[in-house]
C-alpha positions in Angstrom: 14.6 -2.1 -1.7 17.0 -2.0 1.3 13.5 -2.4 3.6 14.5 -4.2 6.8 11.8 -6.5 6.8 10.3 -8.7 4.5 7.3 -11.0 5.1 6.3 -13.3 2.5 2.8 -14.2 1.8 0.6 -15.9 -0.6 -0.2 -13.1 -2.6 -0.2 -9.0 -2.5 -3.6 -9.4 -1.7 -2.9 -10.9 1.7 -0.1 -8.8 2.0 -2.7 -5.8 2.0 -4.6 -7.6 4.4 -1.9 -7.9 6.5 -0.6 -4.5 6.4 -4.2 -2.7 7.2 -4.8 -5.7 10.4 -1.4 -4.6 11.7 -2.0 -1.0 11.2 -5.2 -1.5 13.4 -7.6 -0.1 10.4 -11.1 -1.2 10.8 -15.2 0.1 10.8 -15.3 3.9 11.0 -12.1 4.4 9.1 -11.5 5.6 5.9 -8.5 4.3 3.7 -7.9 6.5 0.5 -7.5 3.9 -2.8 -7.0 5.2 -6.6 -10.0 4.4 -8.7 -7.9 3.1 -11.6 -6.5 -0.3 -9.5 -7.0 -4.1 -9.3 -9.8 -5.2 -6.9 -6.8 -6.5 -4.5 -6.1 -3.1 -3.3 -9.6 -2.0 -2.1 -11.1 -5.3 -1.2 -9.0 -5.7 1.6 -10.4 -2.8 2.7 -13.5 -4.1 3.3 -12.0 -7.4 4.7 -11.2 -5.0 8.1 -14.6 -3.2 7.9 -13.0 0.0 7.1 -14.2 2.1 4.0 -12.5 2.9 1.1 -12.9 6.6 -0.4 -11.9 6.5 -4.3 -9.1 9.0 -5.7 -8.8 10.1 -9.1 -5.3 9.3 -10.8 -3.6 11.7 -12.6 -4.1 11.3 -16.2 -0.2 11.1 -17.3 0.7 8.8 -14.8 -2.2 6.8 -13.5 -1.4 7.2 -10.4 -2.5 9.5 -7.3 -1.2 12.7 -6.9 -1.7 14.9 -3.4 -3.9 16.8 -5.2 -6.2 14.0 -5.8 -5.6 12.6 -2.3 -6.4 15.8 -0.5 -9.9 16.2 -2.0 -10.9 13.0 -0.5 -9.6 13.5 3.3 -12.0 13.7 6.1 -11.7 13.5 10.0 -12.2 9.7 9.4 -9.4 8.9 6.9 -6.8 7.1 8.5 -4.4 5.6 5.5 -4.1 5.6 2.0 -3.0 3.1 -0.4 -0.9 4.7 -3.3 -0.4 2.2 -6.1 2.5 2.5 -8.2 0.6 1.5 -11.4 1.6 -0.1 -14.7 4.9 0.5 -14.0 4.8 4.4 -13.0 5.6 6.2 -10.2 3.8 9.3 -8.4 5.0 12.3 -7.3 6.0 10.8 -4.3 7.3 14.4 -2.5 4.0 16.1 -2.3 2.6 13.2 -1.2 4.6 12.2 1.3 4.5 16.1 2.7 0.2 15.8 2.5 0.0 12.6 4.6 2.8 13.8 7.4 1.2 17.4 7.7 -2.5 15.7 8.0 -1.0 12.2 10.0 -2.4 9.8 7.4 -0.8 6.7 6.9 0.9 5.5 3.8 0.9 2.2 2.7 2.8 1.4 -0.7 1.7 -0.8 -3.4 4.4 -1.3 -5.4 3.2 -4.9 -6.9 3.5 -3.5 -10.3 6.3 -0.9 -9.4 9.6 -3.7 -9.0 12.3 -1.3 -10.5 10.8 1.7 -10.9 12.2 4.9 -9.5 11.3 7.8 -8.3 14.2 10.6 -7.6 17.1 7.7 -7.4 14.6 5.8 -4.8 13.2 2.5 -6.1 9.1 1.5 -5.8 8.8 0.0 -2.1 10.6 2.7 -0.4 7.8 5.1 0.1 5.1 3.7 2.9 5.0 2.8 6.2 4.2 -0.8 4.4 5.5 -1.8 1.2 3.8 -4.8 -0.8 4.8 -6.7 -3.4 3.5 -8.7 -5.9 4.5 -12.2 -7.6 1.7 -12.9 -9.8 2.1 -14.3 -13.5 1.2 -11.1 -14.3 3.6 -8.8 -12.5 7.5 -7.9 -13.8 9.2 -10.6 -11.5 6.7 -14.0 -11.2 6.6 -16.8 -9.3 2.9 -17.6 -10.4 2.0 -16.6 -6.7 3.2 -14.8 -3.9 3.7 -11.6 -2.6 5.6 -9.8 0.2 5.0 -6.9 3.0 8.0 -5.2 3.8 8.6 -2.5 6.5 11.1 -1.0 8.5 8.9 -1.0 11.3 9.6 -4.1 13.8 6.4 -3.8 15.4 3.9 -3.6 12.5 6.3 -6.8 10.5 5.7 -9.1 13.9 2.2 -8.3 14.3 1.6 -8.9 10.6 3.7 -11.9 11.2 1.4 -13.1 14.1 -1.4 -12.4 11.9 -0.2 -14.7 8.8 0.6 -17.3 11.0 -2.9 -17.3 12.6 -1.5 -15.8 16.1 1.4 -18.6 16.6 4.4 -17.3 17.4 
C-alpha cells in the first residue's frame, strides 16, 4: 500500500478499535457502517460508546456508495467505515468528495480488499485509517492478526499507546 505506517495487531477487530480510540469517537457520535458487513466492523463501534447508523450497499458491488452514505448523515455523524467487501471495491471518488465537502472521517476496511484496485490505487489507500485483516478466512492468512495503517503520525502513535495499554 505504500501507507507510512503500519501497526500490527491481534486482529482487524482491534485494529478498528484502535483506529475509532485514536480518532477520539465516542457517546454522541455517529459512525456510518454498511449493513452487509462482519460484526467486527460495527461492534467496535459500540466498544467507544459511539452509535453506528446502517448504510445500504449497492447491489452490484456490496459495498457503500455516497449515495447510500449521504442518506444516513446527521449533525452527529462523525466517520464512516467503508468496507471493501468480498473482494470489491466502491466508487471511491464520490465518496471521498461526500465526506471532505461534509468533514466526515473515513476509515478503510480493506480486510477483505488485499489487492484489489480501484482506479490504479490498491484497497488501503483510501481512509484516514486503513485496516487489515489476517484471518484464516481473508486472501493473505496468518490464522490471526491484523494491521492499522496511516499516514498520519499522530493518529499511528496514539493507536500505538493505546495497543500497548498507554506504555510508551
Amino acid at each position: 500500500t505504500k501507507i507510512k505506517y503500519c501497526l500490527p495487531v491481534s486482529h482487524c477487530t482491534d485494529a478498528i478499535h484502535l483506529s475509532l480510540l485514536s480518532l477520539e469517537l465516542g457517546p454522541g457520535d455517529e459512525i456510518i457502517v454498511p449493513d452487509l458487513t462482519w460484526v467486527a466492523s460495527v461492534a467496535p463501534i459500540l466498544y467507544v460508546g459511539a452509535t453506528p447508523i446502517f448504510a445500504d450497499v449497492d447491489p452490484i458491488s456490496w459495498c457503500l456508495s455516497a449515495e447510500s452514505i449521504e442518506r444516513c448523515i446527521t449533525d452527529r455523524t462523525k466517520a464512516v467505515i467503508v468496507v471493501d467487501l468480498l473482494g470489491n471495491m466502491p466508487e471511491w471518488k464520490e465518496i471521498m468528495l461526500l465526506c471532505e465537502k461534509k468533514n466526515i472521517t473515513i476509515v478503510e476496511d480493506a480486510a477483505e480488499g488485499i489487492g484489489a484496485t480501484y482506479e490504479g490505487v490498491r484497497a488501503g489507500n483510501f481512509g484516514k485509517i486503513s485496516l487489515f485483516s489476517f484471518n484464516a478466512t481473508k486472501l493473505i492468512m496468518a490464522g490471526q492478526g491484523g494491521a492499522l495503517c496511516t499516514d498520519n503520525e499522530e493518529l499511528y502513535k496514539k493507536a500505538k499507546l493505546y495497543s500497548h495499554h498507554g506504555i510508551d
